[in-house]
Structure formats: C-alpha cells, structure tokens
C-alpha positions in Angstrom: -11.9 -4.5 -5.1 -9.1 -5.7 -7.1 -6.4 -8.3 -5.6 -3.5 -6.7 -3.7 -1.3 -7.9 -6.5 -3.4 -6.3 -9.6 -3.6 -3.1 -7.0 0.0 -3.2 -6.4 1.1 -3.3 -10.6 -1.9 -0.3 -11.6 -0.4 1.5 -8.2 3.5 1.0 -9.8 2.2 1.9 -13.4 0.5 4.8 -12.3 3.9 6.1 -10.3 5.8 5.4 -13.4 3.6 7.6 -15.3 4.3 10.1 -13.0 8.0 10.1 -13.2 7.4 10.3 -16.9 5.2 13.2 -17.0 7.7 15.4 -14.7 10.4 14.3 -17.3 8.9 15.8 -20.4 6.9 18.4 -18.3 10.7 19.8 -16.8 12.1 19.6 -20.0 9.7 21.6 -22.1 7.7 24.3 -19.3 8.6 25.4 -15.9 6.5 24.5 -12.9 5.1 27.5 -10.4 6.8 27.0 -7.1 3.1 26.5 -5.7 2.7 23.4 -8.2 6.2 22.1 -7.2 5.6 22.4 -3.4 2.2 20.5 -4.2 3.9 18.2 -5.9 6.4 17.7 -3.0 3.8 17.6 -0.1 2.1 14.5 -2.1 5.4 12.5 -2.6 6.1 13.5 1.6 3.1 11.4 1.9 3.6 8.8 -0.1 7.3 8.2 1.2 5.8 8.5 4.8 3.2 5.4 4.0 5.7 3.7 2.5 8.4 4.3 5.3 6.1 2.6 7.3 7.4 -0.6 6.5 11.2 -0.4 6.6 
C-alpha cells in the first residue's frame, strides 16, 4: 500500500483530472441527465467522507 502522503497527491491528481475532463467535456458535448445525476450521487459521496472531518 502506498504512504498516506503518496495516496493523498494520486487521490488530489486524480480529482483534478476530473474537474478537467467536465471542463472540456461541458464545453464541447452535452451530458444525459442520467450521466449528470451519476456524476452528482458520486461527488454526494465524496463530500459526505470528506465532511466527516470538519
């Protein structure tokens, strides 16, 4: 397993990627509201996790 601190930089480069894709993906196709809501339900979950520890 890696260390928390090399998990914790892929985890933030892989959520950065994210952001990036749903730039270019809303600026050049549109999303079916199924895909959105998907979309939504997994960032719910990941806020909820990370809510945790406010």
């Amino acid at each position: 397993m890696y260390p928390t601190r090399t998990y914790m930089n892929e985890l933030l480069t892989r959520m950065d990627h994210v952001f990036e894709r749903m730039r270019i993906v809303s600026r050049t196709r549109s999303l079916k509201r199924e895909e959105i809501e998907e979309i939504d339900h997994h960032l719910s979950e990941i806020m909820r996790i990370l809510n945790r520890y406010n």
